[in-house]
VOGU-3710 file (C-alpha; in Angstrom, 3 decimals, decimal comma):
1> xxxxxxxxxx> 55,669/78,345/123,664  56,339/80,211/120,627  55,647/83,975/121,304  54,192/84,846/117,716  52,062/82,001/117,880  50,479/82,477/121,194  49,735/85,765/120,212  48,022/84,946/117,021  46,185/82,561/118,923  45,062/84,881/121,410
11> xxxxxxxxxx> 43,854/87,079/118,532  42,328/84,526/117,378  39,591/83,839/120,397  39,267/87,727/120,676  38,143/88,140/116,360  36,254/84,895/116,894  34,254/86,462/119,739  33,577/89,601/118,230  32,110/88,155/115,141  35,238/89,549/113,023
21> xxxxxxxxxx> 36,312/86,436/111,619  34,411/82,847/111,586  35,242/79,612/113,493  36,056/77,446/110,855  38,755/79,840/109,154  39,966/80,669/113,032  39,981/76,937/113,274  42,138/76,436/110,152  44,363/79,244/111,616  45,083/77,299/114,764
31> xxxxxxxxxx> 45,778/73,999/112,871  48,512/75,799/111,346  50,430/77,347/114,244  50,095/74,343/116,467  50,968/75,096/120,307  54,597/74,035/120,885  57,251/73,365/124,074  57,109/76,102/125,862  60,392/77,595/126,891  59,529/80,737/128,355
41> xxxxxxxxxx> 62,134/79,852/131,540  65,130/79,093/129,780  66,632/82,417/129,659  66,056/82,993/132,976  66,836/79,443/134,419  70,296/79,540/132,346  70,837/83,258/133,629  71,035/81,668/137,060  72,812/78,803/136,751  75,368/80,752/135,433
51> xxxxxxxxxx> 75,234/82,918/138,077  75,206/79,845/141,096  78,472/78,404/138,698  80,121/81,466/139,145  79,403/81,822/142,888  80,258/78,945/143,786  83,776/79,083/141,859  84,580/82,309/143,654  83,626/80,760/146,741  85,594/77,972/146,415
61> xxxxxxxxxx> 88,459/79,518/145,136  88,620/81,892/148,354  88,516/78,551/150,682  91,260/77,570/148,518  93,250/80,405/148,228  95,105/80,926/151,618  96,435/77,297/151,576  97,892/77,870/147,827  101,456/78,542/146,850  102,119/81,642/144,321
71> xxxxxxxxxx> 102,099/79,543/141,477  98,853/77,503/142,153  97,008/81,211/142,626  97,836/82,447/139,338  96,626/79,177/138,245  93,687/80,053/139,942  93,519/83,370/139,076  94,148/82,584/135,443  91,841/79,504/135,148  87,949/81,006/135,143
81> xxxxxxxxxx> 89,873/84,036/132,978  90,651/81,753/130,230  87,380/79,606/130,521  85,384/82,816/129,666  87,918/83,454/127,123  86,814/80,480/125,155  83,714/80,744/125,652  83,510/84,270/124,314  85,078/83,008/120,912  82,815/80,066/121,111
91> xxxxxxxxxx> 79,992/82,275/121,431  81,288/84,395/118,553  81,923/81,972/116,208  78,422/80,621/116,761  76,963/84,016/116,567  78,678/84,716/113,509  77,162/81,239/111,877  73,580/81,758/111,839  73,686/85,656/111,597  72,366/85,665/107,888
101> xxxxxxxxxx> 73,044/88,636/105,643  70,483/90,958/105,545  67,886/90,869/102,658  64,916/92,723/100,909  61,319/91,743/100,709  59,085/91,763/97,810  58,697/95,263/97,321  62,131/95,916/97,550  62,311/96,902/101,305  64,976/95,912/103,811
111> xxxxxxxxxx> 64,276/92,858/106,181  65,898/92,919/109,620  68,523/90,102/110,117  68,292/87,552/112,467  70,122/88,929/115,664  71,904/85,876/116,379  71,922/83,706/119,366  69,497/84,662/122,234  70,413/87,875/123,857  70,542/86,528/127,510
121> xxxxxxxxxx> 73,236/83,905/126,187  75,448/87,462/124,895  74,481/89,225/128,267  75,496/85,923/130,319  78,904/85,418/128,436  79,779/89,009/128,367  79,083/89,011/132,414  81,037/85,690/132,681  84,219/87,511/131,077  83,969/91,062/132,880
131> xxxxxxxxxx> 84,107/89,057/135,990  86,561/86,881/135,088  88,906/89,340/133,743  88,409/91,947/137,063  88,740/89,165/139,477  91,844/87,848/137,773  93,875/90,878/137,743  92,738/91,739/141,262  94,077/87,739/142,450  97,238/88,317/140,943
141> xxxxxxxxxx> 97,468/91,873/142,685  96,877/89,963/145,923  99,193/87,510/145,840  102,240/89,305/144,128  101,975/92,598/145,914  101,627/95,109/142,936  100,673/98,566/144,878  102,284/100,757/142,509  101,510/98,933/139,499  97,871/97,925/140,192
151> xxxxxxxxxx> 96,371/100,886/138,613  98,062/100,341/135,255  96,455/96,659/135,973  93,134/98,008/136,502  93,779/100,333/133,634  94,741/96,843/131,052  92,256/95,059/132,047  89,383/97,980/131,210  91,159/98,208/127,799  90,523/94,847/127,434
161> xxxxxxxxxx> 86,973/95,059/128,556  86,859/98,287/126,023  87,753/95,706/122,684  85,413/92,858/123,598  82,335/95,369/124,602  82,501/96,022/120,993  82,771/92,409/120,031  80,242/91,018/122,308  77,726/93,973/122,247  76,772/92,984/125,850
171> xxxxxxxxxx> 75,530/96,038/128,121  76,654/93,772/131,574  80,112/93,940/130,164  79,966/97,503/129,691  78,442/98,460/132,904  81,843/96,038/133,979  83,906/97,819/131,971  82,688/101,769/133,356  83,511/100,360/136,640  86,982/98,797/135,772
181> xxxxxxxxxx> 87,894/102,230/134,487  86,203/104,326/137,377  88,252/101,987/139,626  91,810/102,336/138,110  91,102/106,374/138,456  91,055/105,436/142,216  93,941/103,200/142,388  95,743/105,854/140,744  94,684/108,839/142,826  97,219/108,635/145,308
191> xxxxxxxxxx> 100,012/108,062/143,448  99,289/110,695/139,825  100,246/109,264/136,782  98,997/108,701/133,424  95,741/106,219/134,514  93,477/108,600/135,644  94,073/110,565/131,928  93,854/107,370/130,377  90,734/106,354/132,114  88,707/109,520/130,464
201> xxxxxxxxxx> 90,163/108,258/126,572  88,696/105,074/127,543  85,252/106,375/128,950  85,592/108,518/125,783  85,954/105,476/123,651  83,248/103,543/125,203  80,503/106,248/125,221  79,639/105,213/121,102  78,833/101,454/122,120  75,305/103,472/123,783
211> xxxxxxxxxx> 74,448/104,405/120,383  75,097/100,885/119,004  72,613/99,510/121,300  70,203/101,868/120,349  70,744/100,703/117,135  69,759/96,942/117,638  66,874/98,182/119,350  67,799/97,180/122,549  66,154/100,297/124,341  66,438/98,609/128,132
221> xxxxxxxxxx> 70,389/97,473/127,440  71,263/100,897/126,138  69,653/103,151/129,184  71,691/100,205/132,098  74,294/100,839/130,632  74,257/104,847/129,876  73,728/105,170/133,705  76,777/102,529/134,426  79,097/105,196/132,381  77,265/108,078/133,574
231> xxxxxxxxxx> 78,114/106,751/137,175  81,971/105,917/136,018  82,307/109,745/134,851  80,973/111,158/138,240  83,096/108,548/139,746  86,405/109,967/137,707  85,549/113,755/138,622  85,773/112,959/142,089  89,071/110,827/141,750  90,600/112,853/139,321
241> xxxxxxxxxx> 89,979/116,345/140,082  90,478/116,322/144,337  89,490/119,971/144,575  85,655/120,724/145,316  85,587/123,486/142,644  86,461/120,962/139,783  84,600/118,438/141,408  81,553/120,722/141,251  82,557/121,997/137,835  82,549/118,727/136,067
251> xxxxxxxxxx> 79,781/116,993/137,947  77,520/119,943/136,715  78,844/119,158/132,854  77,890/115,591/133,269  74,825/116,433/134,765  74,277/118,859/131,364  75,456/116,599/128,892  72,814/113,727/130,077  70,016/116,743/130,125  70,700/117,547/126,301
261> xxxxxxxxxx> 71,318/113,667/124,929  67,819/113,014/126,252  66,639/116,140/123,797  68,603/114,054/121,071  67,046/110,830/122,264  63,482/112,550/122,526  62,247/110,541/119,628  63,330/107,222/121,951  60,255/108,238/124,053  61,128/106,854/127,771
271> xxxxxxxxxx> 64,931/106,854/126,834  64,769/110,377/126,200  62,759/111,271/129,008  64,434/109,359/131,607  67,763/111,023/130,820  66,037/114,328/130,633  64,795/113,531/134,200  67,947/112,622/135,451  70,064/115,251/133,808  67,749/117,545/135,012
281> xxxxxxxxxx> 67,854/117,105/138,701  71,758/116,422/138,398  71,979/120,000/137,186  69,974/121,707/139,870  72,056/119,794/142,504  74,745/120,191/140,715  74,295/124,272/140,379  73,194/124,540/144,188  76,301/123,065/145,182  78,370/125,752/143,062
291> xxxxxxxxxx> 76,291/128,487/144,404  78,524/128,244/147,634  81,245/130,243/148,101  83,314/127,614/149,493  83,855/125,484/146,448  85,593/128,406/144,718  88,075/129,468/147,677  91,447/129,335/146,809  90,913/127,355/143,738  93,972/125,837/141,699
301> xxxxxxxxxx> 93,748/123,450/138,822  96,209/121,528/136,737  97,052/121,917/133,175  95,168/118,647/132,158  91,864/119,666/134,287  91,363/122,820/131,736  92,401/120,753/128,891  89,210/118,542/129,793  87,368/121,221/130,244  87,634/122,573/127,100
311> xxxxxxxxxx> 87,035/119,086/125,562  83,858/118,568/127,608  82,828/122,237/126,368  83,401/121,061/122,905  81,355/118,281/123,003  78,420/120,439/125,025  78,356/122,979/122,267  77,259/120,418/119,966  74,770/119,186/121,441  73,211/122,925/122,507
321> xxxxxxxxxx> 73,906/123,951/118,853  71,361/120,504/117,988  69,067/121,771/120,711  68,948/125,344/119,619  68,091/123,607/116,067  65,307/121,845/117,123  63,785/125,042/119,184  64,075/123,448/122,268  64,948/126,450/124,843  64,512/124,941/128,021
331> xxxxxxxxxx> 67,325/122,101/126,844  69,450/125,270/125,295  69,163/127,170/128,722  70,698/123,874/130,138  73,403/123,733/127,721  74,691/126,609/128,957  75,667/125,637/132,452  79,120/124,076/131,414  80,050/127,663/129,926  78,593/129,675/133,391
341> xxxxxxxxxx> 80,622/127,418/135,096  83,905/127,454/133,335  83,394/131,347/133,913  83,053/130,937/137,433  86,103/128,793/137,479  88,141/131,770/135,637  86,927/133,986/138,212  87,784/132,009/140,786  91,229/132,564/139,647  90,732/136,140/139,934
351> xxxxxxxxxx> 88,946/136,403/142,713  90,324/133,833/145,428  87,515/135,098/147,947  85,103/132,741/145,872  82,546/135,724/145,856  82,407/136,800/142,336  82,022/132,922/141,115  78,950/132,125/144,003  77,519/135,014/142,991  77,286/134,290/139,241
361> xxxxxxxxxx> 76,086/130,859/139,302  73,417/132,040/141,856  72,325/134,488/139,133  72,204/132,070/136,516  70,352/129,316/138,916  67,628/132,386/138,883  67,696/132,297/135,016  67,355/128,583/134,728  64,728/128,773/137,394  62,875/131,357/135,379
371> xxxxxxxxxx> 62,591/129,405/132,070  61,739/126,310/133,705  58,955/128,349/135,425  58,117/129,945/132,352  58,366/127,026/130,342  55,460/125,667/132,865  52,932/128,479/131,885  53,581/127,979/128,114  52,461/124,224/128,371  50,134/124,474/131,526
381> xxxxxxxxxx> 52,288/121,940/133,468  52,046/122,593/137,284  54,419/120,118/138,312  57,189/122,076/136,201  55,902/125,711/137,775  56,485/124,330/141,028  59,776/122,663/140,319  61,018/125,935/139,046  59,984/127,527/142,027  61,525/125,178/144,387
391> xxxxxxxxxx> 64,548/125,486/142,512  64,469/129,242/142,811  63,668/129,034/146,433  66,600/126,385/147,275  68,774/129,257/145,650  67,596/132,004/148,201  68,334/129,365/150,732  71,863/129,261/149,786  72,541/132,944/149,502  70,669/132,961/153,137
401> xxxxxxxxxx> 72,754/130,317/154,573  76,562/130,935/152,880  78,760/133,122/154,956  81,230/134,067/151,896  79,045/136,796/150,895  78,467/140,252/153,237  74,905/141,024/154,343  75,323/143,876/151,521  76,227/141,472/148,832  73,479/139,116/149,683
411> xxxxxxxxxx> 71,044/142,521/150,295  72,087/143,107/146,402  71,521/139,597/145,123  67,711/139,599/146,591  66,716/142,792/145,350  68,233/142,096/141,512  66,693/138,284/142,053  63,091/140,311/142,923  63,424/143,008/140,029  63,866/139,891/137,585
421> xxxxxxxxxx> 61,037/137,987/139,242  58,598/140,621/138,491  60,027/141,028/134,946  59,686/137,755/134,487  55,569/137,968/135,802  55,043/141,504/133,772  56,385/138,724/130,480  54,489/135,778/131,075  51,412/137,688/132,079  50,162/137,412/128,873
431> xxxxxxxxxx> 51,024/133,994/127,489  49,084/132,523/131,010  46,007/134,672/129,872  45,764/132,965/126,565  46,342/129,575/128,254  43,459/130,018/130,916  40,899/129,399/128,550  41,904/126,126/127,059  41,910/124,588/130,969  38,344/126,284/131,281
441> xxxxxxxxxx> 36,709/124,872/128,096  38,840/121,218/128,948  40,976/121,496/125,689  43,612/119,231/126,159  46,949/119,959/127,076  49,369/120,864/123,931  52,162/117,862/123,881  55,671/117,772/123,074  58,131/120,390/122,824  60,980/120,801/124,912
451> xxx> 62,353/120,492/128,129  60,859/119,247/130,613  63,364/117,657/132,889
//
């Protein structure tokens, strides 16, 4: 059933019943937007059979597949690859044929163009040719024995995945293509190389097709696959950088940069606050973890490892530069972790003990803490009061519970942490008296602002 029509019809009984309109002009409404086939499972339906077409070639091309000679599995390998292939440019070229050019109304404002054919048919080929693609190049791995060379496989095949994301604008096929490229990182990690440098250009060059979405206004697309290449970055740090303290180092910048592009996606409403969310907690588990001494024993790092680092500061100053902009200092305060951090990994150098470096993120977790605690009594939000608090007690946990520090050092940490707490209360002492009468009259809460994680 047509979903503009339904809907007008539906308004139609409601004005009727409320006396808003008359029955003989709702009457002369309906006759004009006469009930129609209803197709409201064909997306779905067609989303499945592709998906039972698909299984069921896999399936039957892994009974198949012992019994076959080399030739017959590339064959095999290579058939569903270049089925998907046509039907990409199939799917293209019809795409491209009823996409009219975009026009102006009336008044002279712009009218959206048509978007094309249906989204689930872009979503189902775009699947259809991730799969392909990954399955073909790990067949002919299989059957030709390509150890060495696998990972510059892997690392094709998410190049190729990186050109048709952009010309099939499908979010399934990106979330394929983050994990193609998180994948090659790992078949490259025991042998070096260029792949796992190459994978980051690639992530790099992917990270723009989030904004497209946004764009077409494809809000639930855009967030899948933001957290598909947020997971492929995590999954690079960890197969990329092998020691804990660059591990920890760039898993806290991820965690940062997904805290301040939800403060440039605030207008998105849920967008905005689900990566605010996310980032958020990523940080604070991301900054407990550094507050160990361990992490930063003996630390080492290659050439290339500071050379992303400074790239990944690069692009973090931006975006606290856009925060600071907007006034929103709880975001800000986050933006600064990458830059603690790459101090703590300088000291580390310095001091191989690990010490200096536990004891500076600690510091700063008590900082972060603090605003977040502070930023709570501005806007009357318990939940973020007590998440501040936890946050500050999880710290004191750590300095409790790590052995790299001497009871003296830790004795020093408390009693600095304490003199700041009380600053901190002597501060904000004021701004939660003026905010105690607004919850006693029932005023309601002041919205928006910054922050809030």
């Amino acid at each position: 059933m047509d979903s503009h029509g339904q809907w007008l019809r539906e308004r139609l009984d409601e004005w009727t019943a409320e006396g808003l309109i008359p029955e003989e002009t709702a009457e002369a409404l309906r006759a004009r937007c006469p009930a129609g086939p209803s197709f409201v499972w064909t997306g779905p339906l067609f989303a499945a059979a592709l998906v039972c077409l698909a299984a069921g070639l896999a399936f039957t091309g892994a009974g198949l597949w012992g019994s076959l000679p080399q030739d017959e599995r590339f064959l095999l390998a290579a058939g569903p690859l270049a089925v998907s292939v046509i039907a990409a440019a199939l799917f293209l070229l019809g795409d491209s044929a009823i996409r009219p050019v975009r026009h102006h109304g009336p008044e002279g404002e712009a009218l959206p163009a048509h978007r094309g054919l249906p989204v689930f048919l872009r979503e189902g080929v775009g699947i259809f040719h991730g799969l392909a693609l990954t399955a073909a190049v790990w067949m002919v791995h299989d059957s030709f024995l390509l150890d060495p060379d696998m990972s510059g496989l892997a690392a094709g095949a998410a190049l190729c995945l990186l050109v048709m994301l952009y010309l099939l604008r499908s979010a399934g096929l990106g979330v394929i293509f983050a994990a193609d490229t998180a994948w090659a990182a790992w078949l490259s990690a025991p042998y070096g190389g260029w792949t796992g440098g190459a994978a980051w250009v690639l992530l790099a060059a992917g990270f723009p097709f989030f904004f497209l979405l946004i764009s077409e206004k494809r809000q639930e697309a855009g967030i899948a696959y933001a957290w598909g290449w947020i997971a492929a970055v995590l999954a690079l740090t960890f197969f990329t950088a092998s020691e804990p303290m660059w591990q920890v180092v760039f898993f806290s910048i991820a965690a940062s940069l997904t805290w301040l592009i939800g403060s440039v996606l605030r207008a998105y409403g849920w967008i905005g606050a689900a990566f605010r969310f996310f980032g958020g907690a990523a940080v604070f588990g991301g900054l407990l973890a550094a507050a160990f001494g361990s992490p930063w024993r003996g630390a080492e790092g290659s050439w290339y490892l500071w050379v992303l680092l400074i790239l990944f500061l690069a692009a973090d100053g931006v975006l606290l530069l856009r925060a600071a902009g907007k006034k929103e200092w709880l975001s800000t305060a986050a933006g600064v972790t990458p830059f603690v951090l790459a101090a703590a990994a300088l000291l580390a150098l310095w001091d191989r003990s690990g010490v200096s470096s536990a004891v500076l993120v600690s510091c700063f977790i008590v900082f972060l803490a603090a605003a977040v605690i502070g930023r709570g009594l501005q806007k009357g939000r318990r939940w973020q009061m007590a998440s501040g608090l936890l946050f500050l007690m999880a710290d004191g946990v750590v300095r409790l519970w790590d052995s790299s520090l001497s009871f003296g050092q830790r004795g020093a940490f408390f009693l600095v942490a304490g003199l700041m707490a009380a600053l901190l209360c002597v501060l904000l002492r004021p701004a939660h008296k003026k905010a105690r009468p607004h919850r006693r009259h029932g005023l309601p809460e002041e919205t928006g602002g910054d922050g809030d994680a």
